[in-house]
N, C-alpha and C positions, 0 to 999 in steps of 0.2 A: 227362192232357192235357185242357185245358179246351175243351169242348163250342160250339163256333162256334153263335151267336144268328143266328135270322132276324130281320129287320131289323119284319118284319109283325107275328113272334108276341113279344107282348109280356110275357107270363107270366113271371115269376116274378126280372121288369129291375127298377131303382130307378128312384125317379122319374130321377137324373143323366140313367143311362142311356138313357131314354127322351126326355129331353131333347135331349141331342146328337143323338139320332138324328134329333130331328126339328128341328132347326135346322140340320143338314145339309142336308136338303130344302130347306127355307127358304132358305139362303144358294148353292145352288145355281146355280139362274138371276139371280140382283138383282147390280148392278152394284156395284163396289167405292166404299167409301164415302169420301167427300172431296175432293179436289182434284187433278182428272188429272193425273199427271205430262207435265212438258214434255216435248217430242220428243228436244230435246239435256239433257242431264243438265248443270248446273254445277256444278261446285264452290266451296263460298262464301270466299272469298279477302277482305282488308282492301283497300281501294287508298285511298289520300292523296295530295288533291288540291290542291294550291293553288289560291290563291280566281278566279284568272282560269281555271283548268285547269277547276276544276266550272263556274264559268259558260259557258265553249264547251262542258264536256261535257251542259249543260241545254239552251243555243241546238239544240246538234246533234239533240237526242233529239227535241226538239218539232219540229223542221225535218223530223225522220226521220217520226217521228208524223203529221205533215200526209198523208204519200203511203203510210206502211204501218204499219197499224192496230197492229196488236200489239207493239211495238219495246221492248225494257229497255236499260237502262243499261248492263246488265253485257252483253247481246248489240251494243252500239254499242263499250264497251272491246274485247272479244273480237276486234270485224272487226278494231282501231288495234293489236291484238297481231300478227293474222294478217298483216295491210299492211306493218307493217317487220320481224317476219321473212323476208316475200318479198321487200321491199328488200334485207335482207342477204343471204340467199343469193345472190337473183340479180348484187348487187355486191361481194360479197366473195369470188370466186372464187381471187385469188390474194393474199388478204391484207390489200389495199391500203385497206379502209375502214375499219380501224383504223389505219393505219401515221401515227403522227404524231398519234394522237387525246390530247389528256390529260386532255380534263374532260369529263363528259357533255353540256354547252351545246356543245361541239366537237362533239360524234358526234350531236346535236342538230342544228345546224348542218348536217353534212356529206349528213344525210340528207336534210335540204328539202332543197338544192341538187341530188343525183339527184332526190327525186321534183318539184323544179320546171324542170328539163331534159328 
């Protein structure tokens, strides 16, 4: 069985050895190198926009940007995902907000009219 190194006595280590040991130290206390991770994690996804869809969605971001500093693109799509599944749950209880839908300008449609009621 091979003989456990103290970490102090240096005799008879490679240089390797001696290296990690002390780049352990080294890396020890110093903060991780690069670009903190965000607080919520994304997942990077495609989205395709039509030309009037990116330009509300560039009006929206600078409007957003005026009053809170830090704002992305992809965290402005995110809230427009969370906003109409909480439209559909909370109005699709028994069905009825597809019943009769056949083109997505329909289910389009159906949804500004609850959320402008």
């Amino acid at each position: 069985m091979a003989k456990k190194k103290n970490p102090e006595d240096i005799s008879g280590s490679t240089f390797a050895d001696l290296y990690d040991v002390q780049q352990a130290f080294i890396r020890k206390d110093t903060k991780p190198i690069g670009r903190p991770k965000n607080k919520i994690q994304r997942k990077p996804t495609t989205v395709y926009l039509t030309k009037d869809e990116y330009n509300t969605l560039r009006r929206l971001h600078l409007t957003i940007g005026d009053h809170i500093a830090s704002v992305s693109r992809s965290e402005i799509i995110g809230l427009a995902v969370e906003l109409i599944s909480e439209v559909v749950s909370a109005n699709d209880y028994d069905g009825s907000l597809f019943a009769g839908v056949r083109s997505f300008e329909g289910l389009k449609q159906r949804i500004m009219d609850i959320v402008n009621n």
